[in-house]
gemmi code that builds the backbone of each chain (N, CA, C; Angstrom):
import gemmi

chains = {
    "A": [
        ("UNK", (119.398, 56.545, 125.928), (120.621, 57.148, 126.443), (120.728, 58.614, 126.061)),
        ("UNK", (120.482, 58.792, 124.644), (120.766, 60.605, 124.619), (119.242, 61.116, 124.880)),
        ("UNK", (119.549, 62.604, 124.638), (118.998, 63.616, 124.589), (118.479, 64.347, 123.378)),
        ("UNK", (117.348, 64.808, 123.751), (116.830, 65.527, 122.670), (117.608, 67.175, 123.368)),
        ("UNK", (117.628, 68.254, 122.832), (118.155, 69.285, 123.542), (116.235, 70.045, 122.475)),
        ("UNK", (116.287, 71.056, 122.966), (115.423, 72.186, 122.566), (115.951, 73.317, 122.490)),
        ("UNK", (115.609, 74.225, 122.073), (116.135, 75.958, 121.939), (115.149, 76.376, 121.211)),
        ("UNK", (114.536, 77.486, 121.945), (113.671, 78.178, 121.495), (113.905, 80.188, 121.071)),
        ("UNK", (115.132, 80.249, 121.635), (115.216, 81.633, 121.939), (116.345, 81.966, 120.731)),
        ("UNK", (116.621, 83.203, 119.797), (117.523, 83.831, 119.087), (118.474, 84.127, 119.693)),
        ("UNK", (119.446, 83.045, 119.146), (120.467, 83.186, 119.438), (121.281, 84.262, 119.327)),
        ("UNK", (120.560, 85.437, 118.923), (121.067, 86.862, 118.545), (121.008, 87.627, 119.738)),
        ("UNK", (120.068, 87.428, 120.418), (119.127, 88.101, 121.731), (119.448, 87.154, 122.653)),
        ("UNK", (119.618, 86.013, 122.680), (120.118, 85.092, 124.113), (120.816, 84.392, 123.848)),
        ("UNK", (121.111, 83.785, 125.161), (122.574, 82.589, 124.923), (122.216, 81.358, 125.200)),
        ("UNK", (120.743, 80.980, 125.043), (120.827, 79.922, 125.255), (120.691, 78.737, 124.327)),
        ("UNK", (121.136, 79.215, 122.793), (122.294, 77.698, 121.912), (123.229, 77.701, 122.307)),
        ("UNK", (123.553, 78.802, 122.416), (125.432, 78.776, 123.413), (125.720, 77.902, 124.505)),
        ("UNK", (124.586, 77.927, 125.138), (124.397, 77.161, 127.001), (124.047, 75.532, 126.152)),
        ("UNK", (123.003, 75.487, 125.317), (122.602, 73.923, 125.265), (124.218, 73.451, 123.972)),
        ("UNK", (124.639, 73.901, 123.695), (125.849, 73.805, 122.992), (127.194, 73.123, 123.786)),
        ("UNK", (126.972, 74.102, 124.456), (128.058, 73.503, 125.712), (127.887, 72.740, 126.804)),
        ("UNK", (126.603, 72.066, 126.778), (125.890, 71.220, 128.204), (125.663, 69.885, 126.936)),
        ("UNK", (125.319, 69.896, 125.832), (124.470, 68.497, 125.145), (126.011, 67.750, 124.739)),
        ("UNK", (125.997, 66.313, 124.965), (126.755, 64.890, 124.943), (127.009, 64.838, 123.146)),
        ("UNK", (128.083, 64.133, 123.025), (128.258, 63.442, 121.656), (126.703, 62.817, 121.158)),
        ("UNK", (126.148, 62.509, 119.973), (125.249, 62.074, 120.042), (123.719, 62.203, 119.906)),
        ("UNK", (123.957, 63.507, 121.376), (122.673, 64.081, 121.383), (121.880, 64.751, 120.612)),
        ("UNK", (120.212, 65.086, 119.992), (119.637, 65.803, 118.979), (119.339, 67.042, 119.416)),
        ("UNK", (119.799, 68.008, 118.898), (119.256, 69.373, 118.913), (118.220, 70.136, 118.121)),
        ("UNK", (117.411, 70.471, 118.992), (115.957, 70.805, 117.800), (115.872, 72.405, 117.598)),
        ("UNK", (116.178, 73.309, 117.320), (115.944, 74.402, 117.240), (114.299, 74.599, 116.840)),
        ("UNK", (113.647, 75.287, 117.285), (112.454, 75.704, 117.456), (111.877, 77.231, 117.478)),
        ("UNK", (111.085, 77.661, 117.245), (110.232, 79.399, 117.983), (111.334, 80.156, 117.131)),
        ("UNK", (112.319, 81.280, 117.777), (112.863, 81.874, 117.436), (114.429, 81.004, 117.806)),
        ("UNK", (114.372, 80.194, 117.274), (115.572, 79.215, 117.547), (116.384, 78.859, 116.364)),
        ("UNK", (115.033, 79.226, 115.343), (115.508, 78.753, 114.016), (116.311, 79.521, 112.904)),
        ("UNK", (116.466, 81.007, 114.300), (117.273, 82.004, 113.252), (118.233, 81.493, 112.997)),
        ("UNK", (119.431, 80.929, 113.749), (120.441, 80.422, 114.538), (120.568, 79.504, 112.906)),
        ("UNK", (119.857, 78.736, 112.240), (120.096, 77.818, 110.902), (120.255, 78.763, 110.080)),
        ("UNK", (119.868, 80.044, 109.831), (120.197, 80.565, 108.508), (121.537, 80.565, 108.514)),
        ("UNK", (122.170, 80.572, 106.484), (123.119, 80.575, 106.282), (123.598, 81.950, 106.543)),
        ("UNK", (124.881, 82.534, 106.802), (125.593, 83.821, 106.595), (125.311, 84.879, 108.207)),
        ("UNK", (124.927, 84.193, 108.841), (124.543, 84.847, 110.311), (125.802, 84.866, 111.490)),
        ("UNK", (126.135, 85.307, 111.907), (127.349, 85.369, 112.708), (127.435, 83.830, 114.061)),
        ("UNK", (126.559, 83.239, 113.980), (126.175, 82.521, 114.392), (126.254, 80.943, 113.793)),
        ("UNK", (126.588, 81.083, 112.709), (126.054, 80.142, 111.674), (127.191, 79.428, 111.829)),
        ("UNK", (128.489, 79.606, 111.825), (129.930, 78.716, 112.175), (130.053, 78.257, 113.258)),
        ("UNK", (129.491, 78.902, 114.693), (129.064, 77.859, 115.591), (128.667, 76.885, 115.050)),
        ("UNK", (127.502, 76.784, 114.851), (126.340, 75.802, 114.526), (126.938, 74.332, 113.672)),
        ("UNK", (128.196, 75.289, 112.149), (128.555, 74.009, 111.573), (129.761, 73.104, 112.393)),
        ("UNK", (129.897, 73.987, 113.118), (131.653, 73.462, 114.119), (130.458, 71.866, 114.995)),
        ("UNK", (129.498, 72.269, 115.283), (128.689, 71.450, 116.449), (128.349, 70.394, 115.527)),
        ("UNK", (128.042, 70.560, 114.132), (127.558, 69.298, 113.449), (128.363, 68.391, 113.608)),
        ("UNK", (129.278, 68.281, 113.640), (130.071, 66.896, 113.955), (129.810, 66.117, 115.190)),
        ("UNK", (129.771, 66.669, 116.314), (129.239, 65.595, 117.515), (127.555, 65.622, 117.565)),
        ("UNK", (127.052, 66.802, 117.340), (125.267, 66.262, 117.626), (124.571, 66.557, 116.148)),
        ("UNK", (122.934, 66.031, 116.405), (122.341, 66.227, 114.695), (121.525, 66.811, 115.055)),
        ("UNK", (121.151, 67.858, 114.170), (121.023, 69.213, 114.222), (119.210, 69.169, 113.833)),
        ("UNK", (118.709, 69.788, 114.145), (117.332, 69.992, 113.030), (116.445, 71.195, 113.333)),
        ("UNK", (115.475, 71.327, 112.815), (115.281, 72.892, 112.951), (113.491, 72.608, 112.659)),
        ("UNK", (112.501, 73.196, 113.115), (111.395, 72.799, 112.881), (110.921, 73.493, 111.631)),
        ("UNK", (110.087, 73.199, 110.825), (110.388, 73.548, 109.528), (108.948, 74.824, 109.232)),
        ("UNK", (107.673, 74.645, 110.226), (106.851, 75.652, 109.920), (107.286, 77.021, 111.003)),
        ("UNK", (108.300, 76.744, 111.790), (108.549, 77.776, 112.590), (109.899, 78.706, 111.456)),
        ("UNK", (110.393, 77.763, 110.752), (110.933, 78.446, 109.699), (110.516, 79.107, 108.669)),
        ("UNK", (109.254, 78.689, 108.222), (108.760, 79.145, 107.317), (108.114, 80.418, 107.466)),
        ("UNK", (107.610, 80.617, 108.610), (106.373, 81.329, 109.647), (107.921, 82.692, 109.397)),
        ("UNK", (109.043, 82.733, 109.636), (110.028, 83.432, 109.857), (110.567, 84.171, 108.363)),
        ("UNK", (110.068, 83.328, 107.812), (110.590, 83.845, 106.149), (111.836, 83.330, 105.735)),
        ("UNK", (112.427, 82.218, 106.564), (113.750, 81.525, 106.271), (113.609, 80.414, 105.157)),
        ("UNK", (114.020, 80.709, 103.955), (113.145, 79.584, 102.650), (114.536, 78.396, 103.002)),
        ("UNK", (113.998, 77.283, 102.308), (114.797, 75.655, 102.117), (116.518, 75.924, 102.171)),
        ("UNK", (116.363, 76.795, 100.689), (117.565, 77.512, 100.404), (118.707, 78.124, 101.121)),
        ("UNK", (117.962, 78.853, 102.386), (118.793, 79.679, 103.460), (119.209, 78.548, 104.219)),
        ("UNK", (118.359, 77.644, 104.717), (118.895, 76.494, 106.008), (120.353, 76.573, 105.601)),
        ("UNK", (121.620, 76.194, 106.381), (122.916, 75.834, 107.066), (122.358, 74.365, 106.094)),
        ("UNK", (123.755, 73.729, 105.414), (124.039, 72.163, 105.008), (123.944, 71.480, 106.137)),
        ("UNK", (123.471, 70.453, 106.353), (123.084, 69.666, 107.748), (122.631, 69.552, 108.427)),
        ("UNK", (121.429, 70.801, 108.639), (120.874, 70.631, 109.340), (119.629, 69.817, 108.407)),
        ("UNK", (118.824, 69.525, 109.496), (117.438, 68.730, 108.862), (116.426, 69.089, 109.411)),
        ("UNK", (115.247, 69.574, 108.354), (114.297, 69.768, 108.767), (113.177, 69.109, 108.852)),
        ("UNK", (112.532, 69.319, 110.285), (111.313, 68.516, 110.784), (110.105, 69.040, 110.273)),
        ("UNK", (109.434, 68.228, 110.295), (107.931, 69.017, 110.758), (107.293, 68.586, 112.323)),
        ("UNK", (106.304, 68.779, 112.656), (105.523, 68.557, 114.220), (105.480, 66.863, 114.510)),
        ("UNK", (105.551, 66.130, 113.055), (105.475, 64.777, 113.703), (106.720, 64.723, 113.577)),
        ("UNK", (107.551, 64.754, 112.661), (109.505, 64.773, 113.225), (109.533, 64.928, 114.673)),
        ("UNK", (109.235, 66.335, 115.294), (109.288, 66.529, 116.471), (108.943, 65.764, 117.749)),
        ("UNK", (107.977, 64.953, 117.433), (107.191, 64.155, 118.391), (108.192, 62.680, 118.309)),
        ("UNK", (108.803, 62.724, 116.466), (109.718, 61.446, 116.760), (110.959, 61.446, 117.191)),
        ("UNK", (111.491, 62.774, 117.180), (112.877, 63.194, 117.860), (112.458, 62.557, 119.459)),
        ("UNK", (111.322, 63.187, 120.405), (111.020, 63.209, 121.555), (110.677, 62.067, 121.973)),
        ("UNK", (110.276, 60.944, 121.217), (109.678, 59.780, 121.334), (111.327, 58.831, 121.342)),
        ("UNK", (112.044, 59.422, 120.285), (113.403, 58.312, 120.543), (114.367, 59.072, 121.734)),
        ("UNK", (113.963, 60.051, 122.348), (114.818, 60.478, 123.017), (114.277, 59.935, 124.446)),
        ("UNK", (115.662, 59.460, 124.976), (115.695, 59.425, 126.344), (114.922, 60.660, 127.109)),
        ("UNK", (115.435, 61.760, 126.767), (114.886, 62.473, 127.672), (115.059, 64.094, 126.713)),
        ("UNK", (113.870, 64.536, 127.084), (114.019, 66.401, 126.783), (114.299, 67.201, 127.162)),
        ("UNK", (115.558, 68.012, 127.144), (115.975, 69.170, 127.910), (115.918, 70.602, 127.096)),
        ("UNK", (115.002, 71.324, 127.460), (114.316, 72.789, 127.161), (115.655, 73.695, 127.632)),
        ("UNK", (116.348, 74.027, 126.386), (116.996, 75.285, 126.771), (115.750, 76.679, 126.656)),
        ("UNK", (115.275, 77.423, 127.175), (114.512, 78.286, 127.182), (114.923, 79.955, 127.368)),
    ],
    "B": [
        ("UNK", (98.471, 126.911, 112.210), (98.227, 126.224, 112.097), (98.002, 125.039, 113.573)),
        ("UNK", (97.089, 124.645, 114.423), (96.701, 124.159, 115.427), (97.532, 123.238, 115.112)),
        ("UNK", (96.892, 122.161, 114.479), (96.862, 120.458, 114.503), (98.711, 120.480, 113.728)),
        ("UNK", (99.210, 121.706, 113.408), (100.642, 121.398, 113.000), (101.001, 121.625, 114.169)),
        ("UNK", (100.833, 122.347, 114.873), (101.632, 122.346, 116.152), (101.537, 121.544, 117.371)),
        ("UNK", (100.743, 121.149, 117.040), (100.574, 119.919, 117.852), (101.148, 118.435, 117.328)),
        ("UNK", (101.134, 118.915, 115.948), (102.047, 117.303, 115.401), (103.354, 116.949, 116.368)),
        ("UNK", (103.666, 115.865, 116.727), (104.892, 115.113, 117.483), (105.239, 114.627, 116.744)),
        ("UNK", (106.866, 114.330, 117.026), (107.471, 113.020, 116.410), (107.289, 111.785, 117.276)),
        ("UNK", (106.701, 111.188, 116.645), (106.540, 109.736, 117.538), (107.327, 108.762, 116.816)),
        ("UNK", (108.367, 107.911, 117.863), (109.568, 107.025, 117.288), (109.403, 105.882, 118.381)),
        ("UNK", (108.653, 104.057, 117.211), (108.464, 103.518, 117.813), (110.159, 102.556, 117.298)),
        ("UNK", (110.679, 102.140, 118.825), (111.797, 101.418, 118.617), (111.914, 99.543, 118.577)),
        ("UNK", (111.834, 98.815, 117.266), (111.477, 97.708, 117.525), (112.450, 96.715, 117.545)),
        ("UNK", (112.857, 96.126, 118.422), (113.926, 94.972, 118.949), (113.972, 93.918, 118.604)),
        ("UNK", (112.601, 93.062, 118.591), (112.219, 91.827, 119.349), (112.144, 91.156, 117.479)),
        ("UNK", (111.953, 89.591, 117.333), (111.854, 88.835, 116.409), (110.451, 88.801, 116.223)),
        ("UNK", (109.710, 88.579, 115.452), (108.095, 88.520, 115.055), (107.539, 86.799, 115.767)),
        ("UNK", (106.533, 86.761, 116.241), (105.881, 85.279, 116.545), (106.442, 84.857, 117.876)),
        ("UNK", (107.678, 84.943, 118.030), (108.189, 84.445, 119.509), (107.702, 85.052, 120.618)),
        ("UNK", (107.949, 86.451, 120.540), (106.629, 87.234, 121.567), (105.895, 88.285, 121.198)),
        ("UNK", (105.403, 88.386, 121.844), (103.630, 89.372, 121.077), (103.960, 90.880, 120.721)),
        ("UNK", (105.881, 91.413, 120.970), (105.933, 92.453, 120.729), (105.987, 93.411, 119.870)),
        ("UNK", (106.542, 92.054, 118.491), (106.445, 92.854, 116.960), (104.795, 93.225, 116.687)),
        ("UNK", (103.927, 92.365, 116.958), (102.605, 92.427, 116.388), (101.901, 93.756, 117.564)),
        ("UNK", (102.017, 93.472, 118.888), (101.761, 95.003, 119.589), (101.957, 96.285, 119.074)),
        ("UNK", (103.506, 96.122, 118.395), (103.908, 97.525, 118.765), (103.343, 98.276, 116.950)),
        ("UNK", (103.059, 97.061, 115.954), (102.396, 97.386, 114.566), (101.035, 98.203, 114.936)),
        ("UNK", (100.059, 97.835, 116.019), (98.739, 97.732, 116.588), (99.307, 99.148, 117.219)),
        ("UNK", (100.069, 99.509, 117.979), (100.269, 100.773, 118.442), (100.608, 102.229, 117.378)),
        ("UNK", (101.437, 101.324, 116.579), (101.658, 102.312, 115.219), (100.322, 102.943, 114.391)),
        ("UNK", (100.077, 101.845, 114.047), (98.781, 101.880, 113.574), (97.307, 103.200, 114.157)),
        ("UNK", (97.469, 103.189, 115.663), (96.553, 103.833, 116.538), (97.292, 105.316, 115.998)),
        ("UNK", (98.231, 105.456, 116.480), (99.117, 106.737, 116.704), (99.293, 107.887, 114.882)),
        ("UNK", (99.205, 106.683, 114.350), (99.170, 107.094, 112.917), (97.751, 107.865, 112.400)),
        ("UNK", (96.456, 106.923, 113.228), (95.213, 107.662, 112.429), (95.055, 108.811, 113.934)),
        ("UNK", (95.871, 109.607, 114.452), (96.020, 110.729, 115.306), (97.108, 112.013, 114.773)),
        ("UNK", (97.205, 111.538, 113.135), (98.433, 112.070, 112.226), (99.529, 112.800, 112.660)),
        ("UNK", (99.670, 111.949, 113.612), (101.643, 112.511, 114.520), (102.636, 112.103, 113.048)),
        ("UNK", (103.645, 112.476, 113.443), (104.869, 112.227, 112.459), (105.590, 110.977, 112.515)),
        ("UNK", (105.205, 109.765, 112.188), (105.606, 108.545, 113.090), (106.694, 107.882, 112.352)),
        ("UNK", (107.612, 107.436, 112.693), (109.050, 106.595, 111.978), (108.768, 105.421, 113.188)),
        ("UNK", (109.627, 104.612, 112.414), (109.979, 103.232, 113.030), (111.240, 102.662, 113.019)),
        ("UNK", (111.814, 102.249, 113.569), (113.168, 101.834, 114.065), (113.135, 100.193, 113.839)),
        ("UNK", (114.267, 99.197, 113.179), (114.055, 97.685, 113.370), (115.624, 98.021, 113.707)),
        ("UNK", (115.928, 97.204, 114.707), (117.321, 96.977, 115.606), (117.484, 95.717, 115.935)),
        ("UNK", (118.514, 95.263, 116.294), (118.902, 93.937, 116.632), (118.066, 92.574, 115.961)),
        ("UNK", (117.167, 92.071, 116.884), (116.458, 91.347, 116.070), (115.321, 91.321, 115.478)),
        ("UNK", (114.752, 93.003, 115.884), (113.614, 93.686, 115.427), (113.599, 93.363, 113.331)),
        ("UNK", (114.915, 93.345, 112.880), (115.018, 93.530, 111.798), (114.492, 92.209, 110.986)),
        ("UNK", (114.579, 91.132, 112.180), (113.637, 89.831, 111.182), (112.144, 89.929, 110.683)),
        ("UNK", (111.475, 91.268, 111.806), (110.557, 91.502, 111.123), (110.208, 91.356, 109.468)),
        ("UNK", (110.826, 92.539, 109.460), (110.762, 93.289, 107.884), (111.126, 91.810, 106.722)),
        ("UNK", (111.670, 90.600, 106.948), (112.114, 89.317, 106.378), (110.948, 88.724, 105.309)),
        ("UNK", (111.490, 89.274, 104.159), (110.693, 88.570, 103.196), (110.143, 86.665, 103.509)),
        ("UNK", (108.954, 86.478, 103.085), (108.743, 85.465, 102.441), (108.083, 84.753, 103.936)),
        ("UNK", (107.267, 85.583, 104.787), (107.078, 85.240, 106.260), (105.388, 84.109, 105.506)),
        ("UNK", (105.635, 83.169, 106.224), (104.362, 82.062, 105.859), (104.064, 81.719, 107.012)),
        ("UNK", (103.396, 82.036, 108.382), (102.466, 81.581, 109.568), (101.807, 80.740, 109.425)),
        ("UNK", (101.282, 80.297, 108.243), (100.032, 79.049, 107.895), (100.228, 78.094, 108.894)),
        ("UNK", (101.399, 77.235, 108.737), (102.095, 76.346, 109.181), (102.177, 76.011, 110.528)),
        ("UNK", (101.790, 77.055, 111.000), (102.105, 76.952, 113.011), (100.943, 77.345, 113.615)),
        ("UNK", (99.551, 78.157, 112.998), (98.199, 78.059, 113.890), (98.286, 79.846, 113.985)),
        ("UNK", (99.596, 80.405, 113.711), (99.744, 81.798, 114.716), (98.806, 82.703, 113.304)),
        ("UNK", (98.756, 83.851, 113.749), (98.099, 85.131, 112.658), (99.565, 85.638, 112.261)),
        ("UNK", (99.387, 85.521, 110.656), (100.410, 85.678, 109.620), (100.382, 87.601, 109.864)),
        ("UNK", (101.550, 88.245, 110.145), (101.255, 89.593, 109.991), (101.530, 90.235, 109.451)),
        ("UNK", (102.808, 89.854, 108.374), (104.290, 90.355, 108.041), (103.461, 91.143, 107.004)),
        ("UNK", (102.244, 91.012, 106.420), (102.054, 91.837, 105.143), (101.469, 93.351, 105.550)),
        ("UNK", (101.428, 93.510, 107.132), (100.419, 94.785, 107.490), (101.976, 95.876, 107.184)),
        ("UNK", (102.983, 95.246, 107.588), (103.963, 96.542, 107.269), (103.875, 96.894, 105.961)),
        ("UNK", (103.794, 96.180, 105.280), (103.594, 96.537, 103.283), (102.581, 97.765, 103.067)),
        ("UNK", (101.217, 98.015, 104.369), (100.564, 98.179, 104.008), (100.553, 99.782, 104.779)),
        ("UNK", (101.845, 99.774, 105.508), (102.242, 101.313, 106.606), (102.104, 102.092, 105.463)),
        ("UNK", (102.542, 102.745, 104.614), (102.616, 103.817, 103.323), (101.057, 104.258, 103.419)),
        ("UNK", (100.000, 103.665, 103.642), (98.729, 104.023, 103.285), (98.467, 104.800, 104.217)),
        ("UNK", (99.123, 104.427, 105.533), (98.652, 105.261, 106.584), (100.120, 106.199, 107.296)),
        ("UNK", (100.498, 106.571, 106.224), (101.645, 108.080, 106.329), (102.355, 107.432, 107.032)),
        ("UNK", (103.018, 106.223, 107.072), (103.751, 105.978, 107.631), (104.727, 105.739, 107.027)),
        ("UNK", (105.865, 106.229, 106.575), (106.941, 105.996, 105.769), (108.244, 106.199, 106.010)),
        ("UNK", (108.237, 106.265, 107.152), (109.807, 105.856, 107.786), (110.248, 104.912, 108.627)),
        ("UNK", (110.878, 104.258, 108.001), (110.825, 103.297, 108.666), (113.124, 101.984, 108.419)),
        ("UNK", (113.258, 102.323, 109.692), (114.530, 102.922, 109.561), (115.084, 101.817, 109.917)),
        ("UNK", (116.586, 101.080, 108.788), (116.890, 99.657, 109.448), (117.978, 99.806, 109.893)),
        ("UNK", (118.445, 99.119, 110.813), (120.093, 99.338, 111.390), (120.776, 98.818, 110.137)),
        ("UNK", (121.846, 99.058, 110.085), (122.662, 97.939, 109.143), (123.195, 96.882, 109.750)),
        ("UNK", (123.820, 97.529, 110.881), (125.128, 96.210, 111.848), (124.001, 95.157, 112.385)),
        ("UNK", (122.711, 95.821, 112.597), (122.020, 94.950, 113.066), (121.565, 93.152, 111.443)),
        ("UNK", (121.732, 93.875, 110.398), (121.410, 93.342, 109.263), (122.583, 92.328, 109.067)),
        ("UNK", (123.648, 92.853, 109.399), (124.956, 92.610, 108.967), (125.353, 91.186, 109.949)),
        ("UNK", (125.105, 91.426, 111.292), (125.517, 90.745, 112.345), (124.455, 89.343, 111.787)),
        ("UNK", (122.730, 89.338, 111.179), (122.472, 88.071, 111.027), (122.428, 87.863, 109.859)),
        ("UNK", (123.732, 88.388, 109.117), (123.752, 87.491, 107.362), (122.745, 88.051, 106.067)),
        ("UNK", (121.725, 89.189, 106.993), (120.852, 89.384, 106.061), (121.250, 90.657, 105.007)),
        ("UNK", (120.724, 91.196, 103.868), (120.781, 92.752, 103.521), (119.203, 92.958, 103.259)),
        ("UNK", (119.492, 94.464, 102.918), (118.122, 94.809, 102.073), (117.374, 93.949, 101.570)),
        ("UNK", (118.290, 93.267, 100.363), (117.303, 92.359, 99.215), (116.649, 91.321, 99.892)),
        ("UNK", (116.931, 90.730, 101.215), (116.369, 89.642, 102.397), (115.362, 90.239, 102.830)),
        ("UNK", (114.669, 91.409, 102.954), (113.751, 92.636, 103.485), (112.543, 92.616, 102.253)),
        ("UNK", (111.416, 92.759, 102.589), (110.081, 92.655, 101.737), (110.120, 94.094, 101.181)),
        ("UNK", (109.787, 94.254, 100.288), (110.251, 95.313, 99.138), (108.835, 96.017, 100.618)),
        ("UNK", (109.099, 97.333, 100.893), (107.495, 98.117, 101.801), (107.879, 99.625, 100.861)),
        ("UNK", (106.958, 100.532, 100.515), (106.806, 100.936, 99.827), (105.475, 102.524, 100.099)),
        ("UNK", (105.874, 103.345, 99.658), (104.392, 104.310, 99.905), (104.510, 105.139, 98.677)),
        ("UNK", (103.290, 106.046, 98.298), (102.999, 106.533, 97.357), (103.277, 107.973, 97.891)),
        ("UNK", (103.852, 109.055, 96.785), (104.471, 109.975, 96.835), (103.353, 111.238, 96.282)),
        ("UNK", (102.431, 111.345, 96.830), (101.517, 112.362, 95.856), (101.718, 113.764, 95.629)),
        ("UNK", (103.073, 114.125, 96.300), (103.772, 115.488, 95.842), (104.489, 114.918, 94.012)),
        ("UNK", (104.735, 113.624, 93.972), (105.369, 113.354, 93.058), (104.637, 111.966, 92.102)),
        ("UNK", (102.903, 112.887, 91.657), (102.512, 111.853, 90.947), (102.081, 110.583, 91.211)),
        ("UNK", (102.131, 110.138, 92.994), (102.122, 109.083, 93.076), (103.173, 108.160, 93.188)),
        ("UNK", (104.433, 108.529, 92.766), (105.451, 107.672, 92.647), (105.508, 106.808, 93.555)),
        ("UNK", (105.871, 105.165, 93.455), (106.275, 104.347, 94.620), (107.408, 104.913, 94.869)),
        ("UNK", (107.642, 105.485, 96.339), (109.251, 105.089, 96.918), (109.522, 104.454, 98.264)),
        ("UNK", (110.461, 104.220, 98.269), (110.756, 102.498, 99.305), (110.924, 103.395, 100.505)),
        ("UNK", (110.356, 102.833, 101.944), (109.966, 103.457, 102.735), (111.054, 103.236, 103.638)),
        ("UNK", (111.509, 101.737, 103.432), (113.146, 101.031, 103.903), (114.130, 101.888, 103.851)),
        ("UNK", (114.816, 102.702, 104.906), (115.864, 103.658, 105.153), (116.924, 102.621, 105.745)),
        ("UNK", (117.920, 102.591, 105.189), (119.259, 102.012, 105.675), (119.944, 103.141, 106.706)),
        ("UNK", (120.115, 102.597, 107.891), (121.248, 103.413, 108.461), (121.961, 103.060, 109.263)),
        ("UNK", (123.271, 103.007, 109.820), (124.371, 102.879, 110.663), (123.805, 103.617, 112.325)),
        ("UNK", (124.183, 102.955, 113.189), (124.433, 103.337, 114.630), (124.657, 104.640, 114.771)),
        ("UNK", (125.040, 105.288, 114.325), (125.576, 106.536, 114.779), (124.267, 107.326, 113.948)),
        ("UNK", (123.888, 107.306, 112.694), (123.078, 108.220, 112.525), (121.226, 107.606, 113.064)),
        ("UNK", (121.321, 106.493, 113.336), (119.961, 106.260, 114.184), (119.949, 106.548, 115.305)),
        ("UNK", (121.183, 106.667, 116.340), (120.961, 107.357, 117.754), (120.878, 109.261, 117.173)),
        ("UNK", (121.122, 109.493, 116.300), (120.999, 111.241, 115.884), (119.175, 111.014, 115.924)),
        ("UNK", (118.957, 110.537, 115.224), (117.869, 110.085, 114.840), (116.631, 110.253, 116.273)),
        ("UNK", (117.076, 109.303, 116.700), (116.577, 108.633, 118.455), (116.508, 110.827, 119.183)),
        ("UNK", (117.555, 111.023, 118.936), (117.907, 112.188, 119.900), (117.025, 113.681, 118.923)),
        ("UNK", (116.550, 113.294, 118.132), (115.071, 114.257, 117.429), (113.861, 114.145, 117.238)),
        ("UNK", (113.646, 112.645, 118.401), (112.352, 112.860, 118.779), (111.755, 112.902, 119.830)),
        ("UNK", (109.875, 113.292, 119.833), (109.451, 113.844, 121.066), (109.231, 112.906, 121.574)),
        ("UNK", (108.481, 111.741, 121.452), (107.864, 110.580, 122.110), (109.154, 109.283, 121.293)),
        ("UNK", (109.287, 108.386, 121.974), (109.845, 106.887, 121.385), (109.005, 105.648, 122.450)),
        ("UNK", (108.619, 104.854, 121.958), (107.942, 103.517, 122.337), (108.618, 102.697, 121.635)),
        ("UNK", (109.069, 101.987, 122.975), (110.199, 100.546, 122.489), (109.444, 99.300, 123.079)),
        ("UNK", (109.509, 98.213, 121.969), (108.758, 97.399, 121.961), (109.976, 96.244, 121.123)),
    ],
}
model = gemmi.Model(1)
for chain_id, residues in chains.items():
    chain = gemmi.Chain(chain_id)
    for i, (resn, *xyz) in enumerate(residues, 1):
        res = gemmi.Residue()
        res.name, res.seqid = resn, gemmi.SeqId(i, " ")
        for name, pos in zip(("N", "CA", "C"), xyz):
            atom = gemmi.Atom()
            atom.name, atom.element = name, gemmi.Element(name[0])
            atom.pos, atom.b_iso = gemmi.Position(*pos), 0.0
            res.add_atom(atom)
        chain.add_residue(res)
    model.add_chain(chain)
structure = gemmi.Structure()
structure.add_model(model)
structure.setup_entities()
C-alpha cells in the first residue's frame, strides 16, 4: 500500500522535498539520497520542515551519501534513520511502489 | 613588467553541492589550469557551493573520487582566496568551524600558515564580483 518517496536534489537549490512533502500519504517512507541528504542536517533552515513531517512519514537518509558530504552521525536531525545500500533495497523491496522526486 | 601586465583577475563563482553534479570537481580542474598560467585567481562558495569547503567529506562509501582534500591543497598553487558567503552559511546551519581548516603559506612572512577562508556578506562579495576581469561560474 505505501510508498517509498526518493529525493535526490538540495533542498537549498530545489523544491523538490517540498513537492515529495506535500504529494507522500500518512505512512509513506521517505529516503533522502545524492544531495538530498543536506535537507537531515541539524540547524539548516530546512531542518523544521523535516521534524514537522516526522510525525506522518519515516524519514531516512542514505548513510554513505552522508558521509561522502561530510555530514557526521552527530549532525543527522533526531529521527531520522540511517540506511545503508541494503536498507535501501529493503525500503524498495517493502514498498509498494517508488516515486523519484528528482 | 610584461607577465604583470598581463596578470588578470580571474573569479571562479561556485554554486553547486560537491558529488551530485560534476560541477564542484570541474570547476577545482579549471582553477587548477588557470592557476599554473599565474593569473590572480579567488574563488567564490555561494549558496550551496559552500558544502564544498564541509569538513569531514568521506567518498569511500559510494564508488565516487573523494576530492574535498585538493582544496586544502589550493595555497600551494597561489591560490588563496577563497571567499565564503555568510547568508549562504547561515541559511544551511553551518559556520566557519563546519569548513575544513584550507590554509597557505605566507613567505613574505616566514612562511606563516594563514587561513585562506575569507568570510563575507552579500554586499561586499558582489563589490568583489564587480573587480574582476574574467569570472567562471560553475
Amino acid at each position: 500500500m505505501s510508498t517509498l518517496h526518493t529525493v535526490n536534489k538540495s533542498a537549498y537549490e530545489r523544491n523538490a522535498l517540498k513537492s515529495c512533502l506535500d504529494h507522500a500519504l500518512p505512512g509513506d517512507a521517505i529516503l533522502l539520497i545524492e544531495d538530498g541528504v543536506y535537507a537531515a542536517r541539524k540547524g539548516g533552515s530546512i531542518a523544521p520542515a523535516l521534524t514537522a513531517a516526522k510525525g506522518n512519514f519515516k524519514i531516512y537518509a542514505l548513510g554513505p551519501d552522508l558521509a561522502a558530504r561530510g555530514v557526521v552521525a552527530g549532525q543527522v536531525l533526531e529521527g531520522i534513520e540511517t540506511v545503508d545500500y541494503a536498507g535501501f533495497v529493503g525500503l524498495a523491496a517493502d514498498a509498494t511502489r517508488v516515486c523519484a522526486w528528482l | 613588467m610584461s607577465d604583470e601586465q598581463q596578470k588578470k583577475k580571474f573569479f571562479y563563482l561556485n554554486r553547486k553541492a560537491p558529488y551530485g553534479t560534476i560541477y564542484a570537481l570541474e570547476s577545482l580542474e579549471v582553477v587548477l589550469i588557470g592557476a599554473a598560467f599565474e593569473q590572480d585567481v579567488s574563488l567564490a562558495f555561494v549558496d550551496d557551493g559552500v558544502f564544498q569547503l564541509m569538513d569531514n567529506q568521506d567518498a569511500a562509501g559510494t564508488g565516487m573520487k573523494g576530492f574535498s582534500k585538493i582544496y586544502r591543497a589550493l595555497g600551494d598553487y597561489e591560490v588563496r582566496k577563497l571567499y565564503v558567503e555568510k547568508e549562504s552559511l547561515e541559511t544551511r546551519g553551518l559556520s566557519v568551524e563546519d569548513l575544513m581548516p584550507i590554509t597557505y603559506e605566507d613567505e613574505d612572512e616566514d612562511y606563516a600558515e594563514k587561513p585562506s577562508i575569507i568570510l563575507v556578506d552579500k554586499s561586499e562579495l558582489a563589490k568583489i564580483i564587480a573587480d574582476q576581469d574574467v569570472v567562471m561560474s560553475f
